[in-house]
Kinemage of the C-alpha trace (Angstrom):
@kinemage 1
@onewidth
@group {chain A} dominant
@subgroup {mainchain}
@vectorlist {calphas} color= white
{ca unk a 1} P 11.835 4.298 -4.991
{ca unk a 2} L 14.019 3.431 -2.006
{ca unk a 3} L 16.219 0.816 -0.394
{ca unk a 4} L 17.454 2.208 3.083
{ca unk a 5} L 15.718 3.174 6.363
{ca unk a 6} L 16.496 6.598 5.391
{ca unk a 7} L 14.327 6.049 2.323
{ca unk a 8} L 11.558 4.861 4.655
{ca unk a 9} L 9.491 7.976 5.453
{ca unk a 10} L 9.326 8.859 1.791
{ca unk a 11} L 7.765 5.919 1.027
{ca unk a 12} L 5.013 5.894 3.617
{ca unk a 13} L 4.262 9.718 2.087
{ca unk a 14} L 4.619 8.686 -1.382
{ca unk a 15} L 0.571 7.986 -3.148
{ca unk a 16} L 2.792 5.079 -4.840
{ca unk a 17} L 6.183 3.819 -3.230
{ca unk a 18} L 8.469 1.015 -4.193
{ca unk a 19} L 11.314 -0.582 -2.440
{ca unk a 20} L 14.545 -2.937 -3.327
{ca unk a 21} L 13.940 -6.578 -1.557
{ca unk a 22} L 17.011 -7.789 -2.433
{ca unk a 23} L 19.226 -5.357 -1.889
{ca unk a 24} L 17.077 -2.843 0.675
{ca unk a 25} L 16.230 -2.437 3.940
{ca unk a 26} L 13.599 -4.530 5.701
{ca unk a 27} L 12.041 -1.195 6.813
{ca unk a 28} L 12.245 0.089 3.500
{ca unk a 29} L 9.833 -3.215 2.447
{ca unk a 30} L 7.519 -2.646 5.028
{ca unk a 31} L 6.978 1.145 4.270
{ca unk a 32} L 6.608 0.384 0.561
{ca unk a 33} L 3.371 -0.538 -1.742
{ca unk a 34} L 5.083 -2.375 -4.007
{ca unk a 35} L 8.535 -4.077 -3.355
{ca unk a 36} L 11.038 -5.679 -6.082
{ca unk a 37} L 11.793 -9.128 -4.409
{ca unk a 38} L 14.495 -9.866 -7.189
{ca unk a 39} L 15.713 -5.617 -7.620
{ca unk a 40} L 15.034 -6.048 -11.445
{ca unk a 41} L 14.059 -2.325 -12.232
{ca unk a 42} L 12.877 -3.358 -15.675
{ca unk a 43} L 10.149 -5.032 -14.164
{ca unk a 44} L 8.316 -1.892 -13.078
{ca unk a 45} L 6.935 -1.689 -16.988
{ca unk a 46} L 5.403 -5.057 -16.963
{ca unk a 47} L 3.505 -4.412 -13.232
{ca unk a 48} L 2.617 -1.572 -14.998
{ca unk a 49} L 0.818 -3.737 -18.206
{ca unk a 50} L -0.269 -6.321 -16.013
{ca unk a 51} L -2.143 -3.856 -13.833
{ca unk a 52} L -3.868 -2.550 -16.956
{ca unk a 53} L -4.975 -6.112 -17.552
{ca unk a 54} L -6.064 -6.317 -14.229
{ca unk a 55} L -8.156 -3.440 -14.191
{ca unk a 56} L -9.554 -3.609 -17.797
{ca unk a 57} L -10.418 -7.838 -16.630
{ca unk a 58} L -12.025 -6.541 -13.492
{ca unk a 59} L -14.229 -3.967 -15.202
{ca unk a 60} L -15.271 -6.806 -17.620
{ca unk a 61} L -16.377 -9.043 -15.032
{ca unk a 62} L -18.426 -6.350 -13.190
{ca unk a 63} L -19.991 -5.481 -16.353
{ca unk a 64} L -21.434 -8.751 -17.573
{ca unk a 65} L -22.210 -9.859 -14.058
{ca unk a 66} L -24.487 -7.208 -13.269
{ca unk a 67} L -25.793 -7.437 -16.760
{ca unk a 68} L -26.254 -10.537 -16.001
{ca unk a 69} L -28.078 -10.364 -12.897
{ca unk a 70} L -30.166 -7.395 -13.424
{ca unk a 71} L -31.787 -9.463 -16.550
{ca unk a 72} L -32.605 -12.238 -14.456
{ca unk a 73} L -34.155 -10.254 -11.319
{ca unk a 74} L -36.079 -8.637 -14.234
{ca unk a 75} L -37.685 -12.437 -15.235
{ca unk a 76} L -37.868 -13.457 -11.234
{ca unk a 77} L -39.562 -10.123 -10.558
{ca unk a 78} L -42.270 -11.162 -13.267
{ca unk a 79} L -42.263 -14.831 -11.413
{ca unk a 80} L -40.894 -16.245 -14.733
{ca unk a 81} L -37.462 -17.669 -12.711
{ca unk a 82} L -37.966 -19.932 -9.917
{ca unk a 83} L -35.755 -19.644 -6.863
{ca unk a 84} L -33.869 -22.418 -7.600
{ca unk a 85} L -33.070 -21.422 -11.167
{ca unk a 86} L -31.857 -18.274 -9.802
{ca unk a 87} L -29.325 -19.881 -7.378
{ca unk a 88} L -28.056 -21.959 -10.271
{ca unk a 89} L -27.533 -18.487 -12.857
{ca unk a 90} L -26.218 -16.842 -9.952
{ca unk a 91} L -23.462 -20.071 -9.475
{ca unk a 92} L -22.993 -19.909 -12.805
{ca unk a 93} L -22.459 -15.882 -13.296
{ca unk a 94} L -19.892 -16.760 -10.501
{ca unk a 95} L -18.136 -19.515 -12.424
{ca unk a 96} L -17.801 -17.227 -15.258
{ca unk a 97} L -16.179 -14.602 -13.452
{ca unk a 98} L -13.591 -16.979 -11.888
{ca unk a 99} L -12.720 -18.834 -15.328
{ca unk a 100} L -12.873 -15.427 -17.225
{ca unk a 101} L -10.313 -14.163 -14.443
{ca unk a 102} L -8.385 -16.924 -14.595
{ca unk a 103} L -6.811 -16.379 -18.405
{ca unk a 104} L -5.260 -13.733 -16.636
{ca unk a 105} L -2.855 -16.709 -15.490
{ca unk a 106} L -1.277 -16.755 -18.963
{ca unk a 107} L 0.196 -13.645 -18.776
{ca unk a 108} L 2.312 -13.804 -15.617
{ca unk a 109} L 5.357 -14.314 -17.302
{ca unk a 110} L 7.917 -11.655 -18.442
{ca unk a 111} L 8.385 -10.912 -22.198
């Protein structure tokens, strides 16, 4: 965690570095992964939850879309899907990853 150019080179070392917006450097901002636009410190916990949600959400949707797809290859491999029918699932797979991400939208705001 930093907020000066003398805090800069740690943070380009660091595996996970976080500068001060408000308050720091503009190098500091640059070298940083992460950077606190509003220099609330508490908010470090709830990146930390959200990313979990993230993660977990992204897993999910890699999961049931491969499921998905792998079971439907299966039936076009036996010429039970037509082309187009597999153009639509695969839309559709789609869709339900970008709705399914989307309820992450709820949980943008602190506690």
């Amino acid at each position: 965690v930093g907020d000066g150019i003398n805090d800069s080179l740690a943070l380009k070392s660091a595996y996970v570095s976080m500068a001060m917006g408000g308050i720091g450097s503009d190098i500091a901002a640059n070298s940083a992964d992460v950077v606190l636009v509003d220099d609330e410190v508490r908010k470090v916990s709830y990146l930390l939850q959200l990313s979990k949600k993230v993660r977990k959400k992204i897993r999910s949707n890699i999961f049931i879309t491969m499921s998905i797809n792998f079971w439907f290859i299966l039936l076009a491999a036996f010429g039970l899907l037509s082309p187009t029918e597999g153009a639509l699932i695969h839309i559709i797979s789609a869709l339900f990853v970008v709705f399914n991400s989307s309820a992450l939208m709820t949980t943008w705001g602190l506690d």
